[in-house]
DONURO-937867 format. One record per residue (C-alpha): x, y, z; residue number from 1. Coordinates in nm, 3 decimals. Example, Ala and Ser with C-alpha at 12.3 -4.5 7.8 and 13.67 -1.06 7.14 Angstrom:
BEGIN
{pt {1.230 -0.450 0.780} 1}
{pt {1.367 -0.106 0.714} 2}
This chain:
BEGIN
{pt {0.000 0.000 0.000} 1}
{pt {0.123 0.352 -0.079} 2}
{pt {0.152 0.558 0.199} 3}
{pt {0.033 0.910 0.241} 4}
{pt {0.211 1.206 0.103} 5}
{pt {0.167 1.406 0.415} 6}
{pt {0.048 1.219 0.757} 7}
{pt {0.057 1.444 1.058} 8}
{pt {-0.088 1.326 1.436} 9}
{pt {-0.168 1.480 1.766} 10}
{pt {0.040 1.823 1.640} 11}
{pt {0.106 2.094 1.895} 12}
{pt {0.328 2.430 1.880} 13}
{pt {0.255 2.679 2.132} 14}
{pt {0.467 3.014 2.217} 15}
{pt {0.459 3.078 2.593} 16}
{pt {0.071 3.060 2.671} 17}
{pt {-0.068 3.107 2.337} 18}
{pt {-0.156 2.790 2.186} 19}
{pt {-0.095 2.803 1.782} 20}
{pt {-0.193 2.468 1.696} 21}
{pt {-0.373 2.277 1.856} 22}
{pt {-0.359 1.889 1.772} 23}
{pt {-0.407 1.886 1.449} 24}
{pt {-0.485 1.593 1.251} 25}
{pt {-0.423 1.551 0.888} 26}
{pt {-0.386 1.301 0.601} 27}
{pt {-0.303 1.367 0.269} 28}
{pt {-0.305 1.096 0.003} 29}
{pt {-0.023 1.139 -0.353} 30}
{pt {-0.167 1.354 -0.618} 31}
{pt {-0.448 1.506 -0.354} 32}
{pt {-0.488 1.900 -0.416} 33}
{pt {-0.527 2.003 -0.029} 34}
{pt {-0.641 2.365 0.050} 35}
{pt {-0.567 2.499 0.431} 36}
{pt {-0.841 2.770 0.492} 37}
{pt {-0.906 2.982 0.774} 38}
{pt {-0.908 3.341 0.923} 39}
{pt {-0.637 3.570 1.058} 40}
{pt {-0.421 3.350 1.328} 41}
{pt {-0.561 3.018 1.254} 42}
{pt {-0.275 2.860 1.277} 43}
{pt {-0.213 2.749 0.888} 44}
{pt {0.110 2.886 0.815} 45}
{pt {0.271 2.776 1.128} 46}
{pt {0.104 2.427 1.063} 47}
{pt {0.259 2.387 0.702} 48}
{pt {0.565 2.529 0.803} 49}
{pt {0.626 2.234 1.069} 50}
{pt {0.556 1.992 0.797} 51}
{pt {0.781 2.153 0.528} 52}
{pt {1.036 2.116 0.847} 53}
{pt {1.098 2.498 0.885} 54}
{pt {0.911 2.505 1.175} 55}
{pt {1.002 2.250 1.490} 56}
{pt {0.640 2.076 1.662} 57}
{pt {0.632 2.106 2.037} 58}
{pt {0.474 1.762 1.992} 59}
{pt {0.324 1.520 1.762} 60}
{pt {0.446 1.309 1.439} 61}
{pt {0.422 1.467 1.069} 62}
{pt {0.596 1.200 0.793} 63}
{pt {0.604 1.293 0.421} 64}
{pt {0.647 1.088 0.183} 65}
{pt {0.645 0.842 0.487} 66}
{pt {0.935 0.986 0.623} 67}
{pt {0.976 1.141 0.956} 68}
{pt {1.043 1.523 0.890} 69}
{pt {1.146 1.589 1.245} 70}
{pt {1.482 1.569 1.394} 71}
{pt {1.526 1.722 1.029} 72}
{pt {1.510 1.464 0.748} 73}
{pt {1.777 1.538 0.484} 74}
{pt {1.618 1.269 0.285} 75}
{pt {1.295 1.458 0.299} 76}
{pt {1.422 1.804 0.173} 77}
{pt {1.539 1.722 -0.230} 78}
{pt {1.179 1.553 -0.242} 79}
{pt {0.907 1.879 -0.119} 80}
{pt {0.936 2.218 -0.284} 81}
{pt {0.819 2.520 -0.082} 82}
{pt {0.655 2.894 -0.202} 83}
{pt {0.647 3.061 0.097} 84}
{pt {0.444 3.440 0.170} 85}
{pt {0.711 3.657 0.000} 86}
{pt {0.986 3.607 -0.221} 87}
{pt {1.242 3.665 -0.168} 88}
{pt {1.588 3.642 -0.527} 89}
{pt {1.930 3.651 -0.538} 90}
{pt {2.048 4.074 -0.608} 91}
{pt {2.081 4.135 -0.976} 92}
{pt {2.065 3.841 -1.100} 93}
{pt {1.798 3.776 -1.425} 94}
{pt {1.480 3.522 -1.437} 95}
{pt {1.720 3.246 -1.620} 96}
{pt {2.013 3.323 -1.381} 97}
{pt {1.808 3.303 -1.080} 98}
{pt {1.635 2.965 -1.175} 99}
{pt {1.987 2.822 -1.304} 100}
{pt {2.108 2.890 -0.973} 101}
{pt {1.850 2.703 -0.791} 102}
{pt {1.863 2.439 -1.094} 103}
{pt {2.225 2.415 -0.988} 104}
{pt {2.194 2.344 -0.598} 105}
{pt {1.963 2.047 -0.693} 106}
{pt {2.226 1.905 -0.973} 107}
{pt {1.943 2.006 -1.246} 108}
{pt {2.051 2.013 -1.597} 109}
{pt {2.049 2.316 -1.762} 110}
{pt {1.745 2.294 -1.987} 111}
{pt {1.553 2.261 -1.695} 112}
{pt {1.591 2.632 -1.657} 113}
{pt {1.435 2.642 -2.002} 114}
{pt {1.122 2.385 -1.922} 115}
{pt {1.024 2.588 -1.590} 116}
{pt {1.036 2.943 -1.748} 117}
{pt {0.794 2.822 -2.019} 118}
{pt {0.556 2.566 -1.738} 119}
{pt {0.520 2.930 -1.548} 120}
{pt {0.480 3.152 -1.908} 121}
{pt {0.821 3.358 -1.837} 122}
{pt {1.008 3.204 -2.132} 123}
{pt {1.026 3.590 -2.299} 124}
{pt {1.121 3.746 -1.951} 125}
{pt {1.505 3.486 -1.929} 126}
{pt {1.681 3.773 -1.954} 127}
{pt {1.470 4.013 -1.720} 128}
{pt {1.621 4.124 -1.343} 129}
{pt {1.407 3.968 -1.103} 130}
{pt {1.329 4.365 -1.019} 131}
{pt {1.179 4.444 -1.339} 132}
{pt {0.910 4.150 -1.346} 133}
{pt {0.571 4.224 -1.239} 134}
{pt {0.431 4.120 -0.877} 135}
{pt {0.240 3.821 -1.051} 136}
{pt {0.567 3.758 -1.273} 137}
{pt {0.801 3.738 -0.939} 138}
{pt {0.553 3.503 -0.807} 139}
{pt {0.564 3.280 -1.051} 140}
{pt {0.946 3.272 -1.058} 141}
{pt {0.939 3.206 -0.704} 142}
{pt {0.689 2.905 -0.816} 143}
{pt {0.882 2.794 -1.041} 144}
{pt {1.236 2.799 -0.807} 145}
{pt {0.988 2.584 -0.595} 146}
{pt {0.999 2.321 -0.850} 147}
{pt {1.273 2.324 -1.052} 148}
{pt {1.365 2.045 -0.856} 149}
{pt {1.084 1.830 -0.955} 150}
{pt {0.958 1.774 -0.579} 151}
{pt {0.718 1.545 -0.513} 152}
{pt {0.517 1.772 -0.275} 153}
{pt {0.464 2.106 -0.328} 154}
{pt {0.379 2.322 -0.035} 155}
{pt {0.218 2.673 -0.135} 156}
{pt {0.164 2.951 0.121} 157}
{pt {-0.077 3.231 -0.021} 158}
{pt {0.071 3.199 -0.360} 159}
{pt {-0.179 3.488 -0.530} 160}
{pt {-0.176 3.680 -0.223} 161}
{pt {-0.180 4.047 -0.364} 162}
{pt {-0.226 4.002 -0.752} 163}
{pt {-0.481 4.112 -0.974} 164}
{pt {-0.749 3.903 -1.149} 165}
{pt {-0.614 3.833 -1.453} 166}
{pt {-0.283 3.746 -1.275} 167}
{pt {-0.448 3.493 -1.015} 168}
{pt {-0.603 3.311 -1.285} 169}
{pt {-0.297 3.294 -1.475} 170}
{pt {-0.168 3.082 -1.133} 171}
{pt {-0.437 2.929 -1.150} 172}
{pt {-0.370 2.706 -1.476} 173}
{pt {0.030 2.656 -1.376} 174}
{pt {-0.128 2.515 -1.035} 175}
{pt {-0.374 2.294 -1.210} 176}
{pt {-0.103 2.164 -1.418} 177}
{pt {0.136 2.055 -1.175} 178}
{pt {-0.106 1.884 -1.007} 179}
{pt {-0.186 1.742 -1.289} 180}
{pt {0.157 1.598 -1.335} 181}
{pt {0.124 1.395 -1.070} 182}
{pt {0.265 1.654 -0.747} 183}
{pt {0.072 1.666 -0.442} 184}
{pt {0.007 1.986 -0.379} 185}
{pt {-0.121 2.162 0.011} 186}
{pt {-0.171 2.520 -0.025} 187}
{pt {-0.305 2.832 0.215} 188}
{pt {-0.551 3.107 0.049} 189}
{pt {-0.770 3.332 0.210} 190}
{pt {-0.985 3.339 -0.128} 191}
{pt {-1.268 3.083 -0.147} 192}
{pt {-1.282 3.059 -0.506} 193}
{pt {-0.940 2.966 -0.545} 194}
{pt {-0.934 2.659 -0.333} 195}
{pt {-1.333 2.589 -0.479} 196}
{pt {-1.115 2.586 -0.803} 197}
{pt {-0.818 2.408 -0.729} 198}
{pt {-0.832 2.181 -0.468} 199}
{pt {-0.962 1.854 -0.410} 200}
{pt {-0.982 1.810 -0.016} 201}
{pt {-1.026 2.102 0.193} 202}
{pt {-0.936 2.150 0.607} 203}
{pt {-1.111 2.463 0.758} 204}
{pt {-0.869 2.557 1.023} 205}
{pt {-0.976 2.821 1.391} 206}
{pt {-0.791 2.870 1.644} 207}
{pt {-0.500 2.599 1.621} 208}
{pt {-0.759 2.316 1.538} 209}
{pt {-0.917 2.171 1.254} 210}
{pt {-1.281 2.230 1.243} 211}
{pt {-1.373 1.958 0.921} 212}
{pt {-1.225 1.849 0.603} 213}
{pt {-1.389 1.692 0.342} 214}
{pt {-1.406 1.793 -0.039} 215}
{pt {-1.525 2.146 -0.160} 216}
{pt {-1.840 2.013 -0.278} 217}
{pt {-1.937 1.738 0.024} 218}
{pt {-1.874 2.059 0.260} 219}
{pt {-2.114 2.300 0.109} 220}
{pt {-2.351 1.990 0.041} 221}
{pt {-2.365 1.988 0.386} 222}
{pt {-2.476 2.320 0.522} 223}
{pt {-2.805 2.179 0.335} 224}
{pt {-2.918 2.538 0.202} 225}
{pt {-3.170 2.601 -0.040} 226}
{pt {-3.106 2.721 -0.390} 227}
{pt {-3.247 3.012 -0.542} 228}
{pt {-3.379 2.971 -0.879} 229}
{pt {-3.411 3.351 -1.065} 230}
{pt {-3.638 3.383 -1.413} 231}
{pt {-3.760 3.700 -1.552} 232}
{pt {-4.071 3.778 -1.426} 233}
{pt {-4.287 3.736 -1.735} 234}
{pt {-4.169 3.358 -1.733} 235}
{pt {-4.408 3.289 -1.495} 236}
{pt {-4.675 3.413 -1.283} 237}
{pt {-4.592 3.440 -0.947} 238}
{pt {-4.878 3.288 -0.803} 239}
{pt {-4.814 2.982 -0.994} 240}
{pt {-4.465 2.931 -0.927} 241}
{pt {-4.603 2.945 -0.592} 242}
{pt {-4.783 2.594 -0.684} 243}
{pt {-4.505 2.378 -0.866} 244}
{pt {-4.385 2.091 -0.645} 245}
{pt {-4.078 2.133 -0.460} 246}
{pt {-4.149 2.543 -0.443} 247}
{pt {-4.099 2.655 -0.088} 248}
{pt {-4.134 3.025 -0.225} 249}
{pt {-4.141 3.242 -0.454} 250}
{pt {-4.160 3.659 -0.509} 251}
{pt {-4.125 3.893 -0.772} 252}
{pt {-3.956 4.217 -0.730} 253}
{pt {-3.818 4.467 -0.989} 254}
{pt {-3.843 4.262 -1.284} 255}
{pt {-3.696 3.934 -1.138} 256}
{pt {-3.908 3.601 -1.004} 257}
{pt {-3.704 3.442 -0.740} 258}
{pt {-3.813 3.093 -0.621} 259}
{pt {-3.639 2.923 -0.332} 260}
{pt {-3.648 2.530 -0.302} 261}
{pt {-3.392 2.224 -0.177} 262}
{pt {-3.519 2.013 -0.496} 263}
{pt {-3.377 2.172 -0.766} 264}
{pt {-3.360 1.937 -1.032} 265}
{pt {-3.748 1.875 -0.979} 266}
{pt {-3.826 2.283 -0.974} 267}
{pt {-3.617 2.287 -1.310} 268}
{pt {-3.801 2.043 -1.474} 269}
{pt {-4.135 2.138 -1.430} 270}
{pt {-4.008 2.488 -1.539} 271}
{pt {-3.901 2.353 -1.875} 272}
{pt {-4.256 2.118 -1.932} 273}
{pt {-4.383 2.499 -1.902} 274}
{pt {-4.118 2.648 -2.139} 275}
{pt {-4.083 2.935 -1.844} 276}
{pt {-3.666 2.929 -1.814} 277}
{pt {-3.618 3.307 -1.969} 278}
{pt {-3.368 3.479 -1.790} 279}
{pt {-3.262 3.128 -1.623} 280}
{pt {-3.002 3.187 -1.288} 281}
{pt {-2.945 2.950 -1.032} 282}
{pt {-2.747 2.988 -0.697} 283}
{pt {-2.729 2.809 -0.406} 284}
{pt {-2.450 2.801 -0.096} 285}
{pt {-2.042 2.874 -0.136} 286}
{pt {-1.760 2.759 0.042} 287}
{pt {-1.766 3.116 0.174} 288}
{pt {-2.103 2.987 0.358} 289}
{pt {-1.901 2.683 0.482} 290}
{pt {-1.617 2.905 0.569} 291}
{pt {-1.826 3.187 0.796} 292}
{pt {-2.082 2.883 0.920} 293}
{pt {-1.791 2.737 1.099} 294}
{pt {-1.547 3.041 1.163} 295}
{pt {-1.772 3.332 1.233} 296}
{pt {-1.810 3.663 1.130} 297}
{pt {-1.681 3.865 1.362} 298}
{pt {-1.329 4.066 1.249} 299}
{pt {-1.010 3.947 1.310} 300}
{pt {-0.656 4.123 1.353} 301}
């Protein structure tokens, strides 16, 4: 039997009274996109960073690749790569020269430099200081540093923290396709789209402890909200939408019928044996609904 890419039990770090994690819990099979979500001072970064092996446990075992990573495994190392918050390049150096010299610590050939730049789209910026690329650019050179190695786990810490749209996306696809290769892949994000997206498994963290995991779509499932089925409002009369089986409600307001049911499929059908889908919308719960169900809504620092 293959044994887990990441397996971590009973995992404690605490600094003087405060209590950072707390326990935690946490298998992750090869090839599994995992997603680490939670608020302010959850307790994720300092959680990955113990199992990358930056970070020492107070207690509790974490093995990857089904290695111990603590008393520090120098076995473990050439096999994980790690993005952390902020990037951080060599002075001066170029795109090329700063992957070749990562390429070089890990006894890469040189046309690995080459295959990287163009997995991460920076194949016209080789000759570009690492201080004239973009904020998106520089974070996908620090991506691809991460794996120039070819590591079989990838740990990713707020990767599109602070880029724009078009720029997070862009991660997006090099993230789906390293996964795709094969990599295991545990990442942080504070944006609930992303790890909808991306990942496969999810583990809502709050304060040191991990609250449920499950995948994206068993973990809304469960909140067991209704979904909102919107029409314009000459699709139907209101009154009758009122009648259909599996309607709980429905209203019209400002040109738009909204009905509300948990049966979905069955509203949706008898909409279409009336030809009355104009305007069709449907919605229902996000993981942003798991996400403040179990974590609150209060503010954090």
């Amino acid at each position: 039997m293959t044994a887990p890419a990441i397996e971590v039990h009973g995992l404690v770090k605490q600094y003087g009274d405060l209590v950072v994690v707390n326990g935690i819990d946490l298998v992750v099979e090869p090839g599994t996109f995992v997603g680490l979500l939670g608020p302010n001072g959850a307790g994720k970064t300092t959680t990955m960073e113990m199992i990358e092996g930056l970070r020492k446990p107070d207690s509790g075992t974490i093995e990857v690749l089904g290695m111990p990573v603590w008393p520090r495994n120098p076995k473990v190392l050439p096999r994980i790569g790690v993005q952390l918050q902020s990037s951080a390049f060599f002075e001066r150096l170029t795109a090329g020269e700063q992957l070749r010299a990562f390429a070089d610590i890990y006894g890469m050939p040189a046309k690995r430099v080459d295959e990287m730049l163009e997995l991460v789209g920076l194949t016209g910026k080789q000759k570009t200081r690492t201080e004239g690329l973009s904020g998106g650019q520089q974070q996908r050179l620090s991506l691809a540093c991460a794996l120039v190695h070819d590591p079989e786990v990838v740990f990713l810490d707020e990767p599109t923290a602070g880029l724009d749209p078009q720029a997070r996306r862009n991660l997006w696809d090099v993230l789906q396709a390293i996964n795709d290769r094969g990599h295991t892949v545990m990442l942080t994000t504070h944006f609930m789209d992303e790890a909808e997206v991306l990942c496969d498994e999810i583990a809502v963290m709050d304060n040191g402890k991990v609250l449920t995991s499950d995948r994206p779509r068993a973990l809304i499932a469960s909140l067991g909200q209704a979904h909102r089925i919107l029409l314009d409002d000459h699709a139907l009369p209101v009154e009758e939408a009122k009648s259909l089986p599996g309607v709980e409600a429905a209203v019209s307001d400002n040109g738009t019928l909204a009905i509300t049911t948990h049966d979905t499929a069955r509203v949706l059908a008898e909409l279409a044996t009336l030809d009355a889908l104009d305007g069709l919308q449907v919605s229902g719960a996000t993981l942003e609904d798991v996400f403040l169900s179990l974590t609150g809504r209060e503010f954090r620092a």
